[in-house]
C-alpha positions in Angstrom: -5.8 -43.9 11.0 -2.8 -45.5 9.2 0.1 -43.9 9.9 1.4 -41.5 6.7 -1.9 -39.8 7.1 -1.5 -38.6 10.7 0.1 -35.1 11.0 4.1 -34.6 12.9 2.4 -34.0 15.9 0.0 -36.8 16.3 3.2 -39.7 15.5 4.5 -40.5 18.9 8.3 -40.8 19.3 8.7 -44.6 18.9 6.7 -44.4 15.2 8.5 -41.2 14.3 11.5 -43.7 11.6 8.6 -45.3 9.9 6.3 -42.1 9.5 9.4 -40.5 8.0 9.9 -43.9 5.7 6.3 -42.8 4.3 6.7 -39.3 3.1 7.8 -38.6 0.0 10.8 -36.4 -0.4 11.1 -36.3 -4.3 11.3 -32.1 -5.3 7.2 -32.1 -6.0 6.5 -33.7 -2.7 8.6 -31.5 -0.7 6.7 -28.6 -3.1 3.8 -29.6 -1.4 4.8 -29.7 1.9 6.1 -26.4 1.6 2.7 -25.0 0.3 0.7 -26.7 2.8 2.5 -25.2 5.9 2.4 -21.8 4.1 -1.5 -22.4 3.6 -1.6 -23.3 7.2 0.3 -20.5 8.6 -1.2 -17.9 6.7 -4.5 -19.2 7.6 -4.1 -19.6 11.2 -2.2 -16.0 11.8 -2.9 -13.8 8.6 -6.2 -14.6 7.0 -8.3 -14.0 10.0 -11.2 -11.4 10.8 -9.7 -9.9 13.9 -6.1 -10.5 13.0 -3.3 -8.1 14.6 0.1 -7.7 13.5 1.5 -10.9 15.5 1.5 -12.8 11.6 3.8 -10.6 9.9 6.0 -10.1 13.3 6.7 -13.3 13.6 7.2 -13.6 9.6 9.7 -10.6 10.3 11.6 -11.8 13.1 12.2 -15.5 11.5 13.6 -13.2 8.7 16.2 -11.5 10.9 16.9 -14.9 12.4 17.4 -16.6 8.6 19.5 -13.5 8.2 21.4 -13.5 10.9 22.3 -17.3 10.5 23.5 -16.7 6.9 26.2 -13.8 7.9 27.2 -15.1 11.5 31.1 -15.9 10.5 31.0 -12.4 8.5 30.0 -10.6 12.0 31.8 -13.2 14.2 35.1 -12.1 12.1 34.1 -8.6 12.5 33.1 -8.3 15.8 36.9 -9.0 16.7 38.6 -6.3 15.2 40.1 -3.8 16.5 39.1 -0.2 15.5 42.5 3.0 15.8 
């Protein structure tokens, strides 16, 4: 199919600058995108008949990661002082 209908993981790495030249990065497209992959994700590992808690752990633990990430220099700074 043409090439800004085919998903990330069907463009191969030599097409990868034009599929990117396709997709629209305005605020409502990047909306979209947004609430497609949440769609997806909690289709594939929430909304499921025989679902186990492997959805919301991995929800959790990219939390903790996002987290982390935000107050590294405010633990990297702490982690060096010295306690009397």
């Amino acid at each position: 199919g043409p090439l800004s209908e085919r998903r990330l993981m069907d463009v191969r790495l030599g097409e990868l600058p034009a599929w990117l030249a396709t997709c629209n990065f305005s605020p409502q497209g990047l909306l979209g995108g947004v609430r497609k992959a949440w769609s997806s994700y909690y289709d594939k590992y929430i909304n499921v008949k025989r679902g186990g808690p492997a959805g919301i752990s991995m929800l959790l633990a990219g939390y903790c990661l996002l987290s982390y990430g935000w107050n590294y220099q405010h633990i990297k700074c702490h982690r060096w002082r010295k306690y009397h």
